[in-house]
C-alpha positions as CSV (number, residue, x, y, z in Angstrom):
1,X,23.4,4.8,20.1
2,X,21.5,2.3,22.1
3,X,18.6,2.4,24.6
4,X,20.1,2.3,28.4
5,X,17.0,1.9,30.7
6,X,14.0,0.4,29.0
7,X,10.8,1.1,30.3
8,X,9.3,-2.4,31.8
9,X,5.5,-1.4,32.5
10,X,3.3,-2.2,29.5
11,X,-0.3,-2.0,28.5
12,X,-2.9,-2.3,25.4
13,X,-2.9,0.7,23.0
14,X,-5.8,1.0,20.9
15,X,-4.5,1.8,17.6
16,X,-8.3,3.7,16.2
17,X,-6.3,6.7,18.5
18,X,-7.4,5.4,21.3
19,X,-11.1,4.5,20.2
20,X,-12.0,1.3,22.6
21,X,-15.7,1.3,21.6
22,X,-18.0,-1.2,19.8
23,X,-20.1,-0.1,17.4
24,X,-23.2,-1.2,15.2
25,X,-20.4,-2.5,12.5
26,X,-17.0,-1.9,14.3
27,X,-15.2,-3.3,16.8
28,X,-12.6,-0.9,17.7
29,X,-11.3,-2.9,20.9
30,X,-9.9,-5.5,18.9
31,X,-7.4,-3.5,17.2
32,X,-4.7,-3.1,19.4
33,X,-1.2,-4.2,20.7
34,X,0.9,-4.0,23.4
35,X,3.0,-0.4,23.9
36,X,4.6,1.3,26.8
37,X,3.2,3.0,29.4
38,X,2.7,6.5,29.4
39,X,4.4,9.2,31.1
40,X,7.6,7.0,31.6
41,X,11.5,7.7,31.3
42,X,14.0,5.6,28.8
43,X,17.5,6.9,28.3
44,X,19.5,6.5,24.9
45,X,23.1,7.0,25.5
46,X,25.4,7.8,22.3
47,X,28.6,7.5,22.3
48,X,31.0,9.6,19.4
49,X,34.4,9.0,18.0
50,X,36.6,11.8,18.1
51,X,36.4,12.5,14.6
52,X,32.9,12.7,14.5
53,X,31.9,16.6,13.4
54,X,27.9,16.3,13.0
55,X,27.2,16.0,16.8
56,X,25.1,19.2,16.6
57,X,23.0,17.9,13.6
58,X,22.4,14.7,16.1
59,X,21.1,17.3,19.1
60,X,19.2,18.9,16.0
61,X,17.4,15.7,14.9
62,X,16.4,15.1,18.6
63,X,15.0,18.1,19.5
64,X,12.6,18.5,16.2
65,X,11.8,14.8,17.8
66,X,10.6,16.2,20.8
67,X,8.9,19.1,19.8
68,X,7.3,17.1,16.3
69,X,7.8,13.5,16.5
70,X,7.1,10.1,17.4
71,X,8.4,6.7,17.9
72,X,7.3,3.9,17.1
73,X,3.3,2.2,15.0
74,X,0.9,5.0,14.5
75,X,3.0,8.1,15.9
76,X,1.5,9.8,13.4
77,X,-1.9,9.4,14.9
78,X,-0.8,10.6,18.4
79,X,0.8,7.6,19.5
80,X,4.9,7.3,20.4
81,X,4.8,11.0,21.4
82,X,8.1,11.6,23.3
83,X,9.4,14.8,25.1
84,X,13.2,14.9,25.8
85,X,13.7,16.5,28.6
86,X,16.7,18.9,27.4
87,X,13.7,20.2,25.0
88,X,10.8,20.4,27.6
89,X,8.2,23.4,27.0
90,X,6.5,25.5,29.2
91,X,4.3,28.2,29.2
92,X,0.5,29.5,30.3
93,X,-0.7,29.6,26.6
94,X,-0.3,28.7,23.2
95,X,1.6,31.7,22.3
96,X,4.4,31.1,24.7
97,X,5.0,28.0,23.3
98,X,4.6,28.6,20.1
99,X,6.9,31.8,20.9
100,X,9.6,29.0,22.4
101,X,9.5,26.5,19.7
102,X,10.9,29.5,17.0
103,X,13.5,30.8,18.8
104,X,14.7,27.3,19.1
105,X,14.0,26.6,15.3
106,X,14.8,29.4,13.9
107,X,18.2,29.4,12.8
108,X,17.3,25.6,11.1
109,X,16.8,25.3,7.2
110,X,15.1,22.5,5.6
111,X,15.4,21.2,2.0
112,X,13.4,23.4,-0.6
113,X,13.0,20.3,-3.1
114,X,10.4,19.7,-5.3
115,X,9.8,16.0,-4.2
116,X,11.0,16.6,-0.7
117,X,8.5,15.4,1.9
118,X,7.6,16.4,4.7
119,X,10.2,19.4,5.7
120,X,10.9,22.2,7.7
121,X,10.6,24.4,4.6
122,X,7.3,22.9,3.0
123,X,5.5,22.1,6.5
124,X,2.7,23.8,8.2
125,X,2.5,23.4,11.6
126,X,0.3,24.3,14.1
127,X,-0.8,23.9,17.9
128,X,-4.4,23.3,19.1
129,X,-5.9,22.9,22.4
130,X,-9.7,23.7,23.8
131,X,-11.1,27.0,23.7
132,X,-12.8,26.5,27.3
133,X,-11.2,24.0,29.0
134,X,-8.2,21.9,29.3
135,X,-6.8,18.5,28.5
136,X,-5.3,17.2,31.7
137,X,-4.3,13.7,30.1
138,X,-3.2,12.6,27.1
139,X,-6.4,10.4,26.7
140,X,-9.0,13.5,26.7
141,X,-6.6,15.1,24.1
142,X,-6.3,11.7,22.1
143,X,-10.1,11.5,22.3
144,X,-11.0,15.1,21.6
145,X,-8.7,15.1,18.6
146,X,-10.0,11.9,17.3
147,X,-13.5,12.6,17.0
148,X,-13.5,16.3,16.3
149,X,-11.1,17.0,14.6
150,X,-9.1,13.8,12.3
151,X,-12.8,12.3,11.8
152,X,-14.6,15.2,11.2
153,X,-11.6,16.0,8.6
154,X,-12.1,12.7,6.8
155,X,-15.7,13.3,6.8
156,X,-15.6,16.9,4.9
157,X,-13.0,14.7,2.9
158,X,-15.2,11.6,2.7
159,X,-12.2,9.9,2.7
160,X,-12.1,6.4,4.9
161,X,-8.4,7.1,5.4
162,X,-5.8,10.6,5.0
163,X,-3.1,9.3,3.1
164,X,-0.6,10.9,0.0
165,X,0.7,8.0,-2.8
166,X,3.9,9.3,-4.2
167,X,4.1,9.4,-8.2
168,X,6.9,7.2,-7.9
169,X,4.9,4.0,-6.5
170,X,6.0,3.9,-3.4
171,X,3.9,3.3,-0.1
172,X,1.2,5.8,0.8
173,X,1.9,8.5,3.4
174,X,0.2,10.5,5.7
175,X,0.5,14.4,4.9
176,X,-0.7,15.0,7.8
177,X,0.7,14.1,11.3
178,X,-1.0,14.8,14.8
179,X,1.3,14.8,18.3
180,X,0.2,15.3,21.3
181,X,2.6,17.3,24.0
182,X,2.6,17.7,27.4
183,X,3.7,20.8,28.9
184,X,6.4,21.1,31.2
185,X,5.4,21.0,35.1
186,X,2.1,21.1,34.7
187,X,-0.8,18.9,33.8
188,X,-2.0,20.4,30.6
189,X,-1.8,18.6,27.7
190,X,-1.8,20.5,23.9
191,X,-1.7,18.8,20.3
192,X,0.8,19.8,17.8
193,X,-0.6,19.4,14.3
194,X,1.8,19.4,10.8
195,X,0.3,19.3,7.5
196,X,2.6,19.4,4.1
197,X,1.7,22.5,2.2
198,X,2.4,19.9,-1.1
199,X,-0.5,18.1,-0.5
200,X,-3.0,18.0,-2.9
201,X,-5.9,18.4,-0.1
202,X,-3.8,21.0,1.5
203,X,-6.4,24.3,0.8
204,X,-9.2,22.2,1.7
205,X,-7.6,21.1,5.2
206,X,-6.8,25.3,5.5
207,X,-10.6,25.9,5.4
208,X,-11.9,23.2,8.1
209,X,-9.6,24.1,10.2
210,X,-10.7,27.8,9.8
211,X,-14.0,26.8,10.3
212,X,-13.9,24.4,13.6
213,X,-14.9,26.0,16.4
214,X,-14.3,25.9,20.1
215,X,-10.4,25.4,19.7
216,X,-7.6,27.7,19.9
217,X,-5.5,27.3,16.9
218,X,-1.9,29.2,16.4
219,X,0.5,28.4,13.7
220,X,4.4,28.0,14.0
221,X,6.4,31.0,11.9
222,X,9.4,29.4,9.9
């Protein structure tokens, strides 16, 4: 596997999602670093020896990339959102897509271990967009979804940060993971939120996100 046609154009990504603001005690601007543009192409070319029998588990990994994932710092906080092109969605509302992304998923198991984080099988996932209006860019999603709904959630949390530290010592997690999609020939933008059902905090994040208003909220069937 290897990365063809790197993208060239680069600019500062402000790692607070997106938050480029001074406040009375923060300085959000400062924490930043250089990422790619958005909105551009990159090919990744593989290449398989004949023997090789798991090329549709490869195809699987890359289109629960699309449709869930990230590459790259912070992708778990809407940055390194990718869309492969193969695995593009459209539709006219959040039912459609959500409608798409099963039928595409469906036949796909994930492990049913206790300690297994973060799968298909113990993952809720859900899409959110504007009840009145839409996001034409992936800044006025980034924004919306940074200041209404992840710090809002750390707030009914009063939590600084929303992380998971695994029994066994290792490196705190985030349990919950928000993306932000385009749809396919079109200008709308929607956000793509997955929360592990594990979690400690997971009935808690059920309720606020019963209670925020003035978004449309639909959840994936697995």
């Amino acid at each position: 596997m290897r990365l063809s046609e790197e993208p060239q154009n680069k600019e500062d990504a402000y790692l607070c999602m997106n938050d480029k603001r001074k406040e009375a005690q923060k300085d959000y601007s400062k924490i930043k670093r250089k990422a790619f543009s958005p909105s551009l192409d990159f090919k990744i070319k593989f290449e398989f020896s004949p023997h090789f029998k798991h090329q549709k588990e490869v195809e699987n990994s890359l289109m629960l990339l699309s449709f869930f994932g990230g590459i790259g710092a912070r992708w778990r906080r809407g940055f390194g959102s990718v869309q492969i092109k193969d695995f593009e969605l459209s539709g006219n509302n959040l039912e459609s897509l959500a409608q798409k992304i099963e039928e595409k998923i469906g036949t796909l198991k994930g492990s049913n271990k206790p300690d297994n984080f973060l799968s298909i099988s113990n993952t809720k996932i859900y899409l959110i967009k504007p009840k009145d209006k839409s996001w034409n860019s992936w800044e006025d999603a980034m924004n919306d979804l940074r200041d209404n709904f992840y710090r809002e959630f750390k707030n009914c949390l009063n939590v600084r940060k929303v992380v998971y530290k695994p029994s066994s010592g290792g490196r705190e997690v985030s349990p919950l993971i928000i993306q932000i999609k385009k749809v396919a020939d079109s200008v709308d933008y929607f956000g793509l939120i997955l929360v592990w059902e594990r979690w400690e905090e997971f009935e808690k994040f059920s309720s606020f996100l019963q209670r925020l208003e003035g978004y449309k909220k639909i959840s994936i069937k697995l």
